[in-house]
C-alpha positions in Angstrom: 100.1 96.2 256.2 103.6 97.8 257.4 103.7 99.0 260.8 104.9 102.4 261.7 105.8 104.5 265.0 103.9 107.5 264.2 100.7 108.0 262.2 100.0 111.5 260.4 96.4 111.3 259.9 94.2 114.1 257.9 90.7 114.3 259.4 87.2 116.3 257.4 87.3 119.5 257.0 84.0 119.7 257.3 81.9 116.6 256.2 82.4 113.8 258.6 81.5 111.3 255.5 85.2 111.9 253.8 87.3 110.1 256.8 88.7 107.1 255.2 88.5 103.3 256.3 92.1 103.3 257.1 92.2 106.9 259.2 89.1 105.0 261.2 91.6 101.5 261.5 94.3 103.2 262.6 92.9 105.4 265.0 91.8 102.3 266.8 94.2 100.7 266.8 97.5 103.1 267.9 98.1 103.8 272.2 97.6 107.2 272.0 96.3 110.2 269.4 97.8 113.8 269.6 95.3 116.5 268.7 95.0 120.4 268.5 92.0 120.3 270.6 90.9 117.5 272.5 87.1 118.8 272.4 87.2 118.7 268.7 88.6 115.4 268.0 86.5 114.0 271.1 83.5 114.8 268.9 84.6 113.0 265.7 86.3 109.9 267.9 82.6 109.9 269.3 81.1 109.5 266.0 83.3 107.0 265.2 82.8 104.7 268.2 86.7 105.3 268.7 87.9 105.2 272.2 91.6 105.6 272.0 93.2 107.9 274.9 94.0 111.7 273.2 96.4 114.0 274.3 97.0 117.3 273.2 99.4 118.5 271.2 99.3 122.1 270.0 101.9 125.1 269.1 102.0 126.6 272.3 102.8 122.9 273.7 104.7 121.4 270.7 108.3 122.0 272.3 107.4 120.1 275.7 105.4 117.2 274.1 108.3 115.7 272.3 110.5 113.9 274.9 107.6 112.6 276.6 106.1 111.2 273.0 109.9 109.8 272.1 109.5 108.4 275.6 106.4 106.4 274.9 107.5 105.7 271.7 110.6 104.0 272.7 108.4 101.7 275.2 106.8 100.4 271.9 103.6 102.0 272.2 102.3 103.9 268.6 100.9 107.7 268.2 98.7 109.3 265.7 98.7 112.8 265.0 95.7 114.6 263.9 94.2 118.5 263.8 90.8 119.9 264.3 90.4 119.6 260.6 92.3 118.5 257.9 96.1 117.3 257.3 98.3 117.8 260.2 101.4 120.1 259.3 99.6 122.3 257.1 99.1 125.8 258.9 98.8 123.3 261.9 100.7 121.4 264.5 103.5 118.7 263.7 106.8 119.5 262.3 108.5 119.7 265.6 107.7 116.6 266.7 108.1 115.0 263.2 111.5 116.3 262.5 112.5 115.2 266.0 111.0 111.5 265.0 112.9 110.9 261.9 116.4 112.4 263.8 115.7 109.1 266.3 115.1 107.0 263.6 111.2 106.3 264.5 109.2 105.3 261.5 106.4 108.0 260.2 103.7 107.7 257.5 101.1 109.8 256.6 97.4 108.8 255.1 95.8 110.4 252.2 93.0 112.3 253.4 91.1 115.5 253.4 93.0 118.9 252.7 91.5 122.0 252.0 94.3 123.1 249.5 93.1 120.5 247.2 89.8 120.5 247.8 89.3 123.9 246.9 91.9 123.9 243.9 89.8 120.6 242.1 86.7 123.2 241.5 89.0 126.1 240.4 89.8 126.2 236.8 93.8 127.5 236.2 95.7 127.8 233.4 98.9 126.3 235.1 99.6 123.5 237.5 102.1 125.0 239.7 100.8 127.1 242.4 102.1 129.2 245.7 100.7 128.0 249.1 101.2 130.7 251.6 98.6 129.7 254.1 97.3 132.3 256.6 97.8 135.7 255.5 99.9 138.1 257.5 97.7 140.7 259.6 99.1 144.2 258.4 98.4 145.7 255.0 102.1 146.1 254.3 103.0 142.9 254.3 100.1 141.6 253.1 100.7 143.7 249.5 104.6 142.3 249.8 103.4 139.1 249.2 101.0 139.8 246.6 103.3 141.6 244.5 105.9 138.7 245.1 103.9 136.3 243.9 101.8 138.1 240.9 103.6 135.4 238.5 101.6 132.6 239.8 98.5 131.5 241.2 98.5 132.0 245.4 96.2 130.4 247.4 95.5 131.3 251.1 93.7 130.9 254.3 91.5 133.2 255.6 88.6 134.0 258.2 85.4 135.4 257.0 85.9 138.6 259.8 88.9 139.3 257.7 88.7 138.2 254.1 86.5 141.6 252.9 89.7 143.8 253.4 92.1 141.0 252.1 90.0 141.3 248.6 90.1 145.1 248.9 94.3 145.2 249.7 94.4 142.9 246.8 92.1 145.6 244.7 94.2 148.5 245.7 98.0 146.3 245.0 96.3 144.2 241.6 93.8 146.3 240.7 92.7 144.1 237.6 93.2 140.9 239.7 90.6 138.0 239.6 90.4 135.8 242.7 88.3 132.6 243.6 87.0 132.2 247.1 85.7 129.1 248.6 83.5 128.7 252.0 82.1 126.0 254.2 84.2 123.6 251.6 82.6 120.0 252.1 79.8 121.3 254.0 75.7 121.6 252.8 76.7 125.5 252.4 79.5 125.1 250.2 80.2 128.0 248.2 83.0 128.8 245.0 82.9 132.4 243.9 85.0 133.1 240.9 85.0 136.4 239.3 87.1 139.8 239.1 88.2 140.9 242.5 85.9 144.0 242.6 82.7 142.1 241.9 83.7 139.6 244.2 83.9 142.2 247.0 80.5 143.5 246.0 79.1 139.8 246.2 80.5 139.4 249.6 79.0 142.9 250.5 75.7 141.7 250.6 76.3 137.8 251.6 77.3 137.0 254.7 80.7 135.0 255.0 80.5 132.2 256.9 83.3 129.7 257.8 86.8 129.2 257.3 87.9 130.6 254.0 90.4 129.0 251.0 91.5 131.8 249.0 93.4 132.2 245.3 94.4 135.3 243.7 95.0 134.2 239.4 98.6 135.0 238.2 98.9 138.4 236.3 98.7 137.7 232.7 100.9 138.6 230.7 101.2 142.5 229.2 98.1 143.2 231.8 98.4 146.4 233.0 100.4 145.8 236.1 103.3 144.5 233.8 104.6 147.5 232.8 104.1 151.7 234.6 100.6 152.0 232.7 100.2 155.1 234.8 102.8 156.7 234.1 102.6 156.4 230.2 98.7 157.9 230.9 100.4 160.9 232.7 102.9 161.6 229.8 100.2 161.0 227.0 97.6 163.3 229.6 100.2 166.1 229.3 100.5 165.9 225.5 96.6 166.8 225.6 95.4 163.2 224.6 92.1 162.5 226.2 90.9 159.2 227.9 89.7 157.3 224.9 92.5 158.3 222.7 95.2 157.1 225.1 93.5 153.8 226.1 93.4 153.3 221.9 96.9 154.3 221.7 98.4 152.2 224.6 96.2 148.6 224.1 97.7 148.9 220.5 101.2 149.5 221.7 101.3 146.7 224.9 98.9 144.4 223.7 95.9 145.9 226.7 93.0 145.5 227.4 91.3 148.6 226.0 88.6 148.5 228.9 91.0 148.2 231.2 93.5 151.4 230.2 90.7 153.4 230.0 89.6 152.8 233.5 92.7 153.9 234.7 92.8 156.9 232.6 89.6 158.0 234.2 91.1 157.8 238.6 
């Protein structure tokens, strides 16, 4: 097996069973192992009856880690980066000191290994293959709806925490209003959980379950002639003011645009 500098190396998100041989091998066998937090990866080192030295290497110390690493490096000794959970450089720690590595010429791989993305995508049924990653959310309302609307034309998936993800699905609501989301909790874990359904059902679902555990998110793309393609509202405003009533108008516009009937006449009657 080819020898490298610098190991990226996913760990379990949450079942300690889905480590692989080879993230166990090489964990033994480089000098050191960056981590987010030493604490955590102490735990799964433990389990493991691995014994290598850590370090830690997180975003508030990314900057000041890297001349000591290319120092170490350059003495012949090998490093392997992990995260808490997961693969390193996604919504975590690692592209400072990567790109730094590959502009010195130091050889990095990374291993196959646990990510969240694609666990949670492999139980979601989509009609497409290609997909938006945005990762954590931003925290106002504003800028969470920019992204929404930006991406209506595919399917975006997101992280979120379960203090926050009850009025992410309602700021999707109020921007998609006919959106349908999946939401998956505790992925890998005894209390795995995949909700699929309409947004506002969803909501309702999580209402009266408690949420639990680091959440993977997906809002569907908008289909096509939904109601969101085209000012629905304002062609029930025009057909209100000709005296049309609710169930005339939702007839009249699902015939015109292709609607969903149900749908049009929902919005006739807010």
């Amino acid at each position: 097996m080819k020898e490298y500098n610098f190991y990226i190396v996913p760990t379990p998100i949450g079942n300690l069973g889905d480590i692989t041989i080879r993230a166990i091998e090489i964990l033994k066998s480089v000098d050191l192992i960056a981590c987010e937090d030493m604490r955590v990866t102490q735990k799964l080192l433990n389990h493991f009856d691995i014994t290598t030295k850590c370090i830690s290497y997180h975003k508030f110390n990314e900057k000041e880690r890297v001349d000591f690493f290319l120092k170490i490096l350059k003495e012949g000794e090998k490093i392997a980066l992990v995260s808490d959970a997961g693969t390193p450089l996604f919504c975590d720690p690692g592209a400072v000191i990567v790109e730094e590595l590959r502009k010195h010429n130091f050889s990095v791989t990374a291993l196959a290994g646990a990510n969240a993305v694609a666990t949670f995508l492999s139980q979601v049924p989509r009609k497409g293959e290609d997909f938006t990653f945005i990762g954590f959310l931003p925290k106002t309302k504003s800028q969470i709806q920019t992204i929404i609307k930006k991406y209506k034309s595919t399917d975006m998936v997101f992280y979120d925490s379960p203090n926050r993800i009850l009025d992410t699905m309602k700021i999707i609501k109020e921007t998609r209003p006919n959106s349908r989301v999946a939401i998956g909790r505790e992925l890998t874990k005894i209390f795995e959980e995949i909700v699929i359904d309409d947004t506002e059902k969803v909501i309702n679902y999580f209402q009266n379950n408690p949420i639990k555990g680091e959440i993977a998110g997906l809002i569907f793309r908008q289909e096509e002639n939904s109601c969101e393609d085209i000012d629905i509202n304002e062609k029930i405003t025009l057909l209100k003011s000709k005296n049309f009533k609710a169930k005339e108008i939702s007839v009249i516009l699902s015939e015109l645009y292709k609607l969903n009937k149900n749908d049009v006449y929902k919005r006739c009657l807010t």
